[in-house]
C-alpha positions as CSV (number, residue, x, y, z in Angstrom):
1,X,219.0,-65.9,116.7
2,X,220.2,-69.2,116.0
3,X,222.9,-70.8,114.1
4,X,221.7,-73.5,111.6
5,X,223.4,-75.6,108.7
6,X,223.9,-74.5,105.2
7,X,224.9,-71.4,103.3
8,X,223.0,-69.4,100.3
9,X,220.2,-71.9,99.9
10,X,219.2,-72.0,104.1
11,X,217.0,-68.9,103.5
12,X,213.6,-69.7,101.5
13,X,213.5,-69.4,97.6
14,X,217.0,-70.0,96.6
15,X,218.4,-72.4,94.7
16,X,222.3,-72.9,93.6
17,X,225.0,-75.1,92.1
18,X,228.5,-75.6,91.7
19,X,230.2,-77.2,88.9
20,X,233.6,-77.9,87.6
21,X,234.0,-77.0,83.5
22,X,238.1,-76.8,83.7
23,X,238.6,-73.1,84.4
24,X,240.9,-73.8,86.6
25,X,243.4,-75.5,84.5
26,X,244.2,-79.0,85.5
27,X,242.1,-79.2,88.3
28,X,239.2,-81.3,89.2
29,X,237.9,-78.5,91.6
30,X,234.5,-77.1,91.0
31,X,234.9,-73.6,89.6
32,X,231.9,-71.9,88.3
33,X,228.7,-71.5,90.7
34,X,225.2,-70.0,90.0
35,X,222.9,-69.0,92.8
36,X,218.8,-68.4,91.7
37,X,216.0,-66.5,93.5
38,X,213.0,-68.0,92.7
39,X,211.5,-64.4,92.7
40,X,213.5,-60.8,92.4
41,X,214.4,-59.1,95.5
42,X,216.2,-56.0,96.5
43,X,220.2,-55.7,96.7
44,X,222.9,-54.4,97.2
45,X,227.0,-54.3,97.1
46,X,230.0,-52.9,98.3
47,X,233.2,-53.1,96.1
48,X,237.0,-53.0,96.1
49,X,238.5,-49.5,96.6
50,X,241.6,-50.7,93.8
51,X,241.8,-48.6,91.1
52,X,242.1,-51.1,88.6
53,X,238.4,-52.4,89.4
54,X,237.5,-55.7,87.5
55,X,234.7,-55.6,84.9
56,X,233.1,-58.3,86.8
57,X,232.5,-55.8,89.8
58,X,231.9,-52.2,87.1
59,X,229.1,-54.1,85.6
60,X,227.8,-55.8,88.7
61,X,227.7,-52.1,90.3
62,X,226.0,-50.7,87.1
63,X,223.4,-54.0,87.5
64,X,222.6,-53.1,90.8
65,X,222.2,-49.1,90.4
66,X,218.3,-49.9,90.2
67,X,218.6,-52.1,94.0
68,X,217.3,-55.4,92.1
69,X,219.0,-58.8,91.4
70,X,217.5,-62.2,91.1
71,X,220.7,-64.0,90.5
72,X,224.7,-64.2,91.0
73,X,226.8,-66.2,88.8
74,X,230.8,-67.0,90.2
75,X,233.7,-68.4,88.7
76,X,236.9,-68.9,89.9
77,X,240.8,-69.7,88.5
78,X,240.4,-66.4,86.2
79,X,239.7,-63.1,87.6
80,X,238.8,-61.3,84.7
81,X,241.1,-58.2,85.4
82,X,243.0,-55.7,83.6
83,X,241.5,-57.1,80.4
84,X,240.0,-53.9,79.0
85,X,237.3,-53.9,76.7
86,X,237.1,-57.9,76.0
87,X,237.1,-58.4,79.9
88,X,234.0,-56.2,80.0
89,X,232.4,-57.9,77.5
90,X,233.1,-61.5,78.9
91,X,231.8,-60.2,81.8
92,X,228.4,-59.0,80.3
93,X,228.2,-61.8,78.5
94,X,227.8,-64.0,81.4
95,X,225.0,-62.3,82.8
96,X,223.3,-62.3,79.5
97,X,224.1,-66.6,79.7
98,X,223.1,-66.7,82.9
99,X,219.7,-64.6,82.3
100,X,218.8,-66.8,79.2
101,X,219.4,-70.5,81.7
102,X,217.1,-69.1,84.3
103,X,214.9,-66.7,81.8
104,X,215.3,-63.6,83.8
105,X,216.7,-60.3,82.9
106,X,220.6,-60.1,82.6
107,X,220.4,-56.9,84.2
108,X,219.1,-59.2,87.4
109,X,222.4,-60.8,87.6
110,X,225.5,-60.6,90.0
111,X,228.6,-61.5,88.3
112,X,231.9,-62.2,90.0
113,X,235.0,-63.6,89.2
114,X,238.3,-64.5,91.0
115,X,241.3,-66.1,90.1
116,X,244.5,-64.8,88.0
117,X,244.7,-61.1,86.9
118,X,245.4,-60.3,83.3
119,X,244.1,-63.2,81.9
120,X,240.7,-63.6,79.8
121,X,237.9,-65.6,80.4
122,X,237.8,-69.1,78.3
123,X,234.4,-68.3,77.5
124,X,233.4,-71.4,76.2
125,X,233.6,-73.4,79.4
126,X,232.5,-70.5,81.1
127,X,229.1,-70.7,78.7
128,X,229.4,-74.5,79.4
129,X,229.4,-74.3,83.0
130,X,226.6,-71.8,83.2
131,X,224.2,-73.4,81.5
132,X,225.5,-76.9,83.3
133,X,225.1,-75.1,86.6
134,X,221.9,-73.1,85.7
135,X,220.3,-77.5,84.8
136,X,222.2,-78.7,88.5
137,X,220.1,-75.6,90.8
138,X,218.9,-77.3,93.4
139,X,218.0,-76.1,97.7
140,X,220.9,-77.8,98.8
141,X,223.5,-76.8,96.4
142,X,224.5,-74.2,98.3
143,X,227.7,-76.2,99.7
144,X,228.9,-76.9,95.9
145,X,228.5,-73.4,94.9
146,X,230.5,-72.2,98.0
147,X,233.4,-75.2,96.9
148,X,232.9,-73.2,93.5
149,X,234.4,-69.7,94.0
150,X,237.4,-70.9,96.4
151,X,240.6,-70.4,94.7
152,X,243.4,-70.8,97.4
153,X,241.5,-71.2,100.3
154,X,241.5,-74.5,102.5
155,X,238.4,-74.6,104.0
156,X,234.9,-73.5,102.2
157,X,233.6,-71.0,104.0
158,X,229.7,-71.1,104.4
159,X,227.2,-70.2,107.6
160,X,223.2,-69.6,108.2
161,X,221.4,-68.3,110.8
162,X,217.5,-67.9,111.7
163,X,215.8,-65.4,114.0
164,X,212.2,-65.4,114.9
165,X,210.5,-61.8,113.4
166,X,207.0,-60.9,114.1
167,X,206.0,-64.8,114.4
168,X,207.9,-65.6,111.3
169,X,211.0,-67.2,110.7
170,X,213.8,-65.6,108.7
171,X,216.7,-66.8,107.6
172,X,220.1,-65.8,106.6
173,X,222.6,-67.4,104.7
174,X,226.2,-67.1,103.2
175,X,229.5,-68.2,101.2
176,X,232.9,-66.2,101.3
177,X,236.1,-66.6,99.7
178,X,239.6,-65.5,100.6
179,X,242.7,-66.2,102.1
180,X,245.6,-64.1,100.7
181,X,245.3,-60.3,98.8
182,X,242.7,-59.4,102.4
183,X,243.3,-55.5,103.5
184,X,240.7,-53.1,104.8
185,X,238.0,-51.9,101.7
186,X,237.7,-55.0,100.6
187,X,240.2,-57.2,99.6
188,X,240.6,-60.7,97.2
189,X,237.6,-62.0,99.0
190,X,234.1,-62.6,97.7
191,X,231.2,-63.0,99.9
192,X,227.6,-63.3,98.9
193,X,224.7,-63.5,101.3
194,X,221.3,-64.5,101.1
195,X,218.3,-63.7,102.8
196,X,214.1,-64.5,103.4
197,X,213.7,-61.3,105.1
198,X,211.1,-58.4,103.5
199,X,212.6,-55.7,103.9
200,X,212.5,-51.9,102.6
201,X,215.6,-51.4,99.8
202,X,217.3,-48.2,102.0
203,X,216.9,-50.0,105.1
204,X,219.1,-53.1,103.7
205,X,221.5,-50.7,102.1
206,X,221.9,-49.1,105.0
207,X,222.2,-51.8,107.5
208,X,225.0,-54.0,104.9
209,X,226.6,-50.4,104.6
210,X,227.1,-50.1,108.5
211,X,227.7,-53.7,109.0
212,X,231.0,-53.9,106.4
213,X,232.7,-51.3,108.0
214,X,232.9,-53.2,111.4
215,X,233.7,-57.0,109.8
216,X,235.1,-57.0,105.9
217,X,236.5,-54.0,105.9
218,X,238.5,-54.5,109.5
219,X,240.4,-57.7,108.4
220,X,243.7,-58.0,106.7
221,X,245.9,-61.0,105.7
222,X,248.7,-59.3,103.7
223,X,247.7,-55.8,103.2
224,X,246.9,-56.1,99.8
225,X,243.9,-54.9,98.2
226,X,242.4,-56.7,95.2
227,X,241.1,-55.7,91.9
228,X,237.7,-58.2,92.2
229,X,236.3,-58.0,95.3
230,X,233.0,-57.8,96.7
231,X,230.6,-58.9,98.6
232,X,226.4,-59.0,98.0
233,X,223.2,-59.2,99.7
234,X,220.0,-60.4,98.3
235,X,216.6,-60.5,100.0
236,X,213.8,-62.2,98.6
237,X,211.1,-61.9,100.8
238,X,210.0,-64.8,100.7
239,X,209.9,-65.6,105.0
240,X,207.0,-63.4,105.0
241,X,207.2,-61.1,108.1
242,X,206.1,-57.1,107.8
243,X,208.7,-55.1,106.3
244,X,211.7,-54.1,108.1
245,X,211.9,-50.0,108.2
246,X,214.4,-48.0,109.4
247,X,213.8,-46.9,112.6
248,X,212.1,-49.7,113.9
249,X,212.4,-52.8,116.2
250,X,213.1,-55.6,113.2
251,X,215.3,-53.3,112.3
252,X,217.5,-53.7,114.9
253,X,217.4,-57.4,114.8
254,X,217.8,-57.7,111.6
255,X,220.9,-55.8,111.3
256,X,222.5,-57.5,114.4
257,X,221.9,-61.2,112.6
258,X,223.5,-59.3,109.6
259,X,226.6,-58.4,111.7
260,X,226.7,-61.9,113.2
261,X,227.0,-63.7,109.8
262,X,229.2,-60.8,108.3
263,X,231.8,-61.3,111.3
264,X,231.7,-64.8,111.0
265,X,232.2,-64.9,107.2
266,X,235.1,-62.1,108.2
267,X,237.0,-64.2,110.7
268,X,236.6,-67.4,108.8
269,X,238.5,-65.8,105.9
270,X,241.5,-64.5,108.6
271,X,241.5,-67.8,110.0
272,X,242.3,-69.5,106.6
273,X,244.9,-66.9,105.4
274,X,247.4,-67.8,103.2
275,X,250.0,-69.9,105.8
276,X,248.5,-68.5,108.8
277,X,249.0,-70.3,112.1
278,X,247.2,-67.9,114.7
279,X,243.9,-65.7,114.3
280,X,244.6,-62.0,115.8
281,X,241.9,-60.1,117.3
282,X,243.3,-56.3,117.5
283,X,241.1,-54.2,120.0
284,X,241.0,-50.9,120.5
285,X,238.9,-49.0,123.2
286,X,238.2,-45.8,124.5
287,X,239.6,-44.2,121.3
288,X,238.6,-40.3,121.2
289,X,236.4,-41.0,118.3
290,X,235.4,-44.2,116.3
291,X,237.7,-43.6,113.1
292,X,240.6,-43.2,115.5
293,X,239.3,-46.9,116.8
294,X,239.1,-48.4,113.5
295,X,242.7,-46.6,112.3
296,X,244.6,-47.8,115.2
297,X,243.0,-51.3,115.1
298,X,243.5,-51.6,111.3
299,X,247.0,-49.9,111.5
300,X,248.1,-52.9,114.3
301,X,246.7,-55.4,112.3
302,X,248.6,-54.7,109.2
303,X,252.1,-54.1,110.8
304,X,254.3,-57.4,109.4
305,X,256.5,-56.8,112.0
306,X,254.1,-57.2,114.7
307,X,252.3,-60.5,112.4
308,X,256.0,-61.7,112.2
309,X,256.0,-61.6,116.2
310,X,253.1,-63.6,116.3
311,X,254.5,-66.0,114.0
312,X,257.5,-66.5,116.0
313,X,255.3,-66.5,119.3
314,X,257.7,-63.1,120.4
315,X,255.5,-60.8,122.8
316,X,257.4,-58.2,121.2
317,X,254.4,-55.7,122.3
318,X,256.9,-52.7,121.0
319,X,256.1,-53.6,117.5
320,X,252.3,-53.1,118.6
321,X,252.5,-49.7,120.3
322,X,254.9,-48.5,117.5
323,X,252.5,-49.3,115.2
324,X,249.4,-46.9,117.5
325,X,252.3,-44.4,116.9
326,X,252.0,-44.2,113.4
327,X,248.6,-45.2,113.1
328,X,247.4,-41.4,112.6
329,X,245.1,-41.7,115.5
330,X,245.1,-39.6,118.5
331,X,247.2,-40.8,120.6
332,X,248.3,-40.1,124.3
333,X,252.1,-41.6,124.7
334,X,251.5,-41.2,128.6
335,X,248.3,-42.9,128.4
336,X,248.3,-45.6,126.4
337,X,248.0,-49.7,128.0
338,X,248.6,-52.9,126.1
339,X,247.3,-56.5,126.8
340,X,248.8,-59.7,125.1
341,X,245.9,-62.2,126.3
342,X,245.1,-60.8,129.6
343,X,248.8,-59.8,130.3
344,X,249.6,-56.6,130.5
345,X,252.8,-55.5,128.7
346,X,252.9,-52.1,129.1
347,X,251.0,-49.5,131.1
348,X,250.8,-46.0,130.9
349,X,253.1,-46.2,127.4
350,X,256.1,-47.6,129.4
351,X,257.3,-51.0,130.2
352,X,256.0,-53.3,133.1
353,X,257.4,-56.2,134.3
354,X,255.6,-59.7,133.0
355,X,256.4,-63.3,132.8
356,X,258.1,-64.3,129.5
357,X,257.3,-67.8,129.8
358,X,253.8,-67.1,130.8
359,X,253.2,-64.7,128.2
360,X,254.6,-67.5,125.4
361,X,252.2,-70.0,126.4
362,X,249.2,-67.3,125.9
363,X,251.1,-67.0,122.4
364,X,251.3,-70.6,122.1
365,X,247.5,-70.5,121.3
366,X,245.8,-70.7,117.9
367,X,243.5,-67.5,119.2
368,X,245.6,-64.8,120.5
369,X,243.6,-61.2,121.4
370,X,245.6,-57.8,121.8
371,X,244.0,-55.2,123.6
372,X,244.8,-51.3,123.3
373,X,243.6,-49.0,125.8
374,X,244.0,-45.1,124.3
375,X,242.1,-44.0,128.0
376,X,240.9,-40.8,125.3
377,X,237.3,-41.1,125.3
378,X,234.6,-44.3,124.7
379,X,235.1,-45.2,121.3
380,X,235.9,-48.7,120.8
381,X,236.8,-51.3,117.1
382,X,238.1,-54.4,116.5
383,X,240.1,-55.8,113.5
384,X,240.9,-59.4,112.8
385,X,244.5,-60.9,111.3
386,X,246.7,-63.3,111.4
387,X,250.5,-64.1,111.4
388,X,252.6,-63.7,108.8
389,X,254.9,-67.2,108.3
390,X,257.0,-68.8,105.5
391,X,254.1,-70.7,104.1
392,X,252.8,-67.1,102.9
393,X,255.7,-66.4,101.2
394,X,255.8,-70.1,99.2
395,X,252.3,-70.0,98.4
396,X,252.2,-66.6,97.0
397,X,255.4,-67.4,95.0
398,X,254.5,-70.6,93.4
399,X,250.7,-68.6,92.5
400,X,250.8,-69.2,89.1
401,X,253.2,-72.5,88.7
């Protein structure tokens, strides 16, 4: 496989825009995106595990019980959530504008919002920007539809990739959002990936199933789930190769280009957290089994005290083997090793001697890994996060101002 340039529209047969209609109040940013298949394809989603689930993602999910879509419509500065029956509505209602623009079904359409919780939808610039964004569609407007659904993020967040599969070319494309409200089961982040590939509807449910456990679902900003969040797959078919089965050699490929752009997408939305200074890569090997893996990885990863540490470039690796401790996963006190960079700071769950000032200049970096050896079987995950500074704490208290 291959990296190449662009995001949604890279793969064959897909078309999008970004526009700005004044959702976001006071802002000149674009905030309402629309990206077209020229032809129906399978899909499928995973969503937020919060309770209070946003009609955006209840309809999406009822959209999508059949596997089909042809279409996802974004806006962001409003989240649509915890606005009960209206919200619902609002939320139907923009598939149904969207479906009427492009002249497809509305039950064809992804819908998503993020932005603000508790407020409701000012429809008519939502209306407005649909119909202005279904007229602007174009192969390249992938990169303003991805500028479309950021709401705090810095950077827009938007990859491709190609691989070669029996003698035809298939391509994979994506946008994501997010940078604060990221935790394990989805978090506020949005990600939406596109894709040229034919393909049989179980094997790509299966394979985006897989793949989100070991990239979306193993990052964390703040520990905070959100009421939104989501992210998509839609193939097309239009590359033209012979279908990808379950079983099979394509198979294989394909989900491993799936987990390359899902990791990416994943990392780039750590790396932008709210205030972060330093990405964290949390692994954990030889775990007895592979939920013990992704429990101790996730559990590190989410400790403030040991993002705090990070923050204030402390190799404070106690923080990181208390937080094994209470992880819930197997663990062998007498066993256990932990790296810092390639330092070791404690072996056998006790204390080694290591250069302090050696050990701040591996912290000193913008890319910092910690490695936890359990010595408990063969089992191995890896979770992504980053520090935790004061710019987190101004940006999530000025949210609304």
């Amino acid at each position: 496989m291959k990296k190449i340039d662009g995001g949604v529209t890279a793969p064959k047969g897909f078309l999008a825009a970004g526009i700005n209609v004044g959702v976001k109040a006071k802002s000149k940013k674009k905030d309402v995106a629309v990206v077209y298949s020229v032809k129906k394809g399978f899909a499928t989603a995973v969503y937020t595990k919060n309770t209070f689930k946003a009609p955006p993602c209840v309809v999406t999910e009822e959209s999508l019980a059949d596997g089909q879509a042809q279409a996802m419509v974004i806006n962001s500065g409003c989240a649509n959530a915890c606005t009960g029956d209206q919200g619902y509505a609002d939320a139907l209602e923009m598939t149904k504008l969207t479906a009427k623009a492009l002249t497809i079904d509305p039950k064809d359409v992804i819908v998503s919002s993020t932005g603000v919780i508790g407020v409701f939808l000012p429809m008519e610039k939502i209306a407005s920007g649909i119909e202005q964004a279904a007229e602007a569609l174009a192969d390249d407007g992938g990169h303003d539809a991805s500028l479309a659904i950021m709401t705090t993020d810095t950077i827009n967040k938007e990859f491709a990739y190609q691989m070669e599969l029996d003698g035809q070319t298939v391509t994979i494309g994506g946008m994501a959002k997010g940078s604060g409200m990221i935790h394990p089961n989805m978090a506020t982040m949005l990600g939406f990936l596109t894709t040229d590939a034919v393909i049989e509807k179980k094997a790509l449910q299966n394979i985006f199933k897989d793949v989100i456990d070991d990239t979306f679902n193993m990052i964390s900003v703040d520990g905070d789930t959100s009421t939104n969040d989501m992210v998509c797959i839609l193939a097309n078919g239009e590359a033209g190769n012979e279908m990808i089965t379950e079983g099979s050699e394509a198979y294989t490929q394909f989900k491993a280009i799936v987990r390359t752009i899902c990791e990416e997408m994943s990392v780039s939305i750590v790396q932008d957290g709210e205030g972060a200074t330093k990405l964290i890569t949390i692994i954990v090997e030889n775990a007895k089994t592979i939920e013990d893996a992704r429990k101790a990885a996730r559990t590190v990863s989410t400790s403030n005290l040991v993002k705090t540490a990070f923050f204030g470039e402390d190799a404070n690796w106690g923080r990181i083997i208390t937080a094994l401790g209470y992880s819930g996963a197997e663990i062998d006190p007498e066993k256990c090793d932990i790296y810092i960079g390639d330092m070791i700071m404690a072996e056998q769950g006790k204390a080694v001697v290591f250069d302090e000032e050696q050990a701040l200049e591996i912290l000193k970096n913008r890319e910092v890994t910690v490695r936890c050896n359990l010595h408990l079987g063969q089992a191995s995950a890896t979770a992504w996060t980053c520090d935790f500074s004061y710019d987190y704490v101004k940006i999530n208290a000025e949210y609304r101002s």
